[in-house]
Kinemage of the C-alpha trace (Angstrom):
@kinemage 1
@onewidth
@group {chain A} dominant
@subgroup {mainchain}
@vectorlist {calphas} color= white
{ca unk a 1} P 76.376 22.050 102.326
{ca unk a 2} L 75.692 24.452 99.182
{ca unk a 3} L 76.442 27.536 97.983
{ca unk a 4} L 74.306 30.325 97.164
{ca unk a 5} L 75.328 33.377 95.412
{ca unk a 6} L 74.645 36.861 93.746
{ca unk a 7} L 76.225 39.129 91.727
{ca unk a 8} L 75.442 42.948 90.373
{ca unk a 9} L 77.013 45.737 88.201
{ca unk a 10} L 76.159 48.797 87.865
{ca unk a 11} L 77.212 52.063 86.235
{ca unk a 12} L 79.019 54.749 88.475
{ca unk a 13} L 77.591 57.246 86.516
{ca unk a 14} L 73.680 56.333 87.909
{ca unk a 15} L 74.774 56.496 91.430
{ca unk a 16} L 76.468 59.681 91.073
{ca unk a 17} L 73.710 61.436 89.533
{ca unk a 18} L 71.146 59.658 92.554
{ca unk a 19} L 73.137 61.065 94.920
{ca unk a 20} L 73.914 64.641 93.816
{ca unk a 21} L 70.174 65.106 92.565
{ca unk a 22} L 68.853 68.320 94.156
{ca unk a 23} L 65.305 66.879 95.384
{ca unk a 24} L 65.573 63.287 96.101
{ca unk a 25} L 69.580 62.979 96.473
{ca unk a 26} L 69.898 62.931 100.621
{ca unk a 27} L 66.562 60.667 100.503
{ca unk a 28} L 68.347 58.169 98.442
{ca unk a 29} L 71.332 58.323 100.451
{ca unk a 30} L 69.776 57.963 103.831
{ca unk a 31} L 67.341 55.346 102.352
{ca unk a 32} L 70.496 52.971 101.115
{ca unk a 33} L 73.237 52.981 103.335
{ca unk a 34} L 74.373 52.441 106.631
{ca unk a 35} L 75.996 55.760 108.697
{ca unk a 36} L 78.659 53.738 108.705
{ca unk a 37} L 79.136 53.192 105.084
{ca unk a 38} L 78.225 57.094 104.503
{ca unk a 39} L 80.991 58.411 106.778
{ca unk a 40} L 83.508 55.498 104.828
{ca unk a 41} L 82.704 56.463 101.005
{ca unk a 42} L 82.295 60.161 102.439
{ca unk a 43} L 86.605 59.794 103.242
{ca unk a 44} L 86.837 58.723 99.622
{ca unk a 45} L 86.455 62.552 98.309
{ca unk a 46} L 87.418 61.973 94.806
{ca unk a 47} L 86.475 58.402 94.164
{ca unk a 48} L 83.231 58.441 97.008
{ca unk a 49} L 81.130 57.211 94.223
{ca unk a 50} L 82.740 54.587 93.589
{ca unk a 51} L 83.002 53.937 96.343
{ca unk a 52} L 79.161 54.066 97.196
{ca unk a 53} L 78.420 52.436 93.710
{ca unk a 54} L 80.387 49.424 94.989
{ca unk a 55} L 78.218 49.368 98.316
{ca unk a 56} L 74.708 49.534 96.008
{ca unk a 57} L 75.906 46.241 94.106
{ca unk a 58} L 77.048 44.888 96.924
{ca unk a 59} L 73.269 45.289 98.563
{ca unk a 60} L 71.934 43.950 95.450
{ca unk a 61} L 73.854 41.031 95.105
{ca unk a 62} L 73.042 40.373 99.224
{ca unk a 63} L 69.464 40.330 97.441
{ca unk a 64} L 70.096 38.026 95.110
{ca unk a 65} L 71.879 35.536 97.530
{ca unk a 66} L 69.519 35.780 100.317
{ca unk a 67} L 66.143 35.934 98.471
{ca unk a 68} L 65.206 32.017 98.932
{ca unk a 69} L 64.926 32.578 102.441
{ca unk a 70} L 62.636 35.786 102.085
{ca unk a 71} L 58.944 35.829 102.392
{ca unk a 72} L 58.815 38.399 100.020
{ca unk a 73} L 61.110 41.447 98.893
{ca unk a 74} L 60.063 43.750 101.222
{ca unk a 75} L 61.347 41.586 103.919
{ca unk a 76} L 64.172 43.281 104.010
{ca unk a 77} L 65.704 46.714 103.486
{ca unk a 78} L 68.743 48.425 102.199
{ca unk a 79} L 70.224 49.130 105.505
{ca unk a 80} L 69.398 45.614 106.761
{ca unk a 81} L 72.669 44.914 104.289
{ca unk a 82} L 75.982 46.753 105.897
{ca unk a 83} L 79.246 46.799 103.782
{ca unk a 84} L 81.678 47.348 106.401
{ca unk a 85} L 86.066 47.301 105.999
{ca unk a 86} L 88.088 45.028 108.247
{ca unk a 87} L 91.373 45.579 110.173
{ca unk a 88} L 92.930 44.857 106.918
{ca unk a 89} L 91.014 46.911 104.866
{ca unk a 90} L 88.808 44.200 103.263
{ca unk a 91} L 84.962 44.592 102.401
{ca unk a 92} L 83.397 42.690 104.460
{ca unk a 93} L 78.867 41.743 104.381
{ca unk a 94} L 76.719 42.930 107.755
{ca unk a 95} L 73.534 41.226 107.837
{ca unk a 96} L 71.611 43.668 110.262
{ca unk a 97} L 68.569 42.113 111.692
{ca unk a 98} L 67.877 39.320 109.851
{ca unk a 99} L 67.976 35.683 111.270
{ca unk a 100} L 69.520 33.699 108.832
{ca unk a 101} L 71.019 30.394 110.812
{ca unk a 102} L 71.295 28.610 107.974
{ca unk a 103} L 74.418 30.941 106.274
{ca unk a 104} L 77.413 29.380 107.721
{ca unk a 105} L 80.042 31.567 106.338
{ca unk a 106} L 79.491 34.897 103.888
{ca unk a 107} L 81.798 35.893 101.690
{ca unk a 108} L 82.233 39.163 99.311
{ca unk a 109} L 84.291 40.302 96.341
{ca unk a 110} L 83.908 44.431 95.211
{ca unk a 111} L 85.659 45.944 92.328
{ca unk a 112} L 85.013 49.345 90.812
{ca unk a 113} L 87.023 51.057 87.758
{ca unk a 114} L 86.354 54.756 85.964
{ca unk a 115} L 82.394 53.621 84.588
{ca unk a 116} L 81.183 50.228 86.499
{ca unk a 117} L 81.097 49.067 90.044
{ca unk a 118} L 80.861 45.062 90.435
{ca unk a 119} L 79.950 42.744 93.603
{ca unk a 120} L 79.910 38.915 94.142
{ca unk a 121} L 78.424 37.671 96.994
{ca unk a 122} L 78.897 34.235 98.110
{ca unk a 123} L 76.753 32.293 101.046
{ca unk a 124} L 78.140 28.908 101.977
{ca unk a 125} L 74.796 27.464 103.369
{ca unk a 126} L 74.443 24.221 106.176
């Protein structure tokens, strides 16, 4: 067994401005995430980009953890990566379409405050 991980920040602020942007800003949106994880940081109102910020590191640190196992980096897309909450509210990591046997457990960590957005991913591997 090993462990494989990744982990990304990133600044509130750049999503924000992504995803309000007058030309490219539903592009983005509908390029990155999930319907799923639109309709959840959509129910956030006030704090939606963190909310979404937290969801872009989480995708990036899913890149960072999985990329041994890629051909290349175009393998695989934003919404191939689903942040999704359980029962109890936790974040939890949707691998959509991607055969991966050797991940035997996934685990993931998000924290946001006013400015940054943070996400640790963590693979335990056979």
């Amino acid at each position: 067994m090993r462990i494989s991980c990744g982990t990304d920040i990133i600044e509130i602020k750049r999503i924000e401005e992504s995803i309000l942007d007058e030309k490219t800003g539903k592009a983005f949106v509908e390029r990155v995430y999930t319907t799923k994880e639109i309709a959840y940081c959509e129910s956030k109102r006030n704090q939606k980009y963190q909310h979404y910020a937290a969801r872009f590191a989480a995708k990036e640190a899913t890149f960072k953890a999985v990329s041994e196992w890629l051909e290349d980096k175009y393998s695989i897309t934003w919404k191939d990566i689903e942040i999704v909450n359980n029962e109890q509210g936790k974040p939890c990591l949707n691998l959509l379409g991607m055969k991966l046997e050797e991940i035997e457990d996934m685990g993931l960590s998000l924290s946001h405050c006013k400015a940054y957005a943070v996400a640790n991913v963590t693979l335990l591997i056979k």
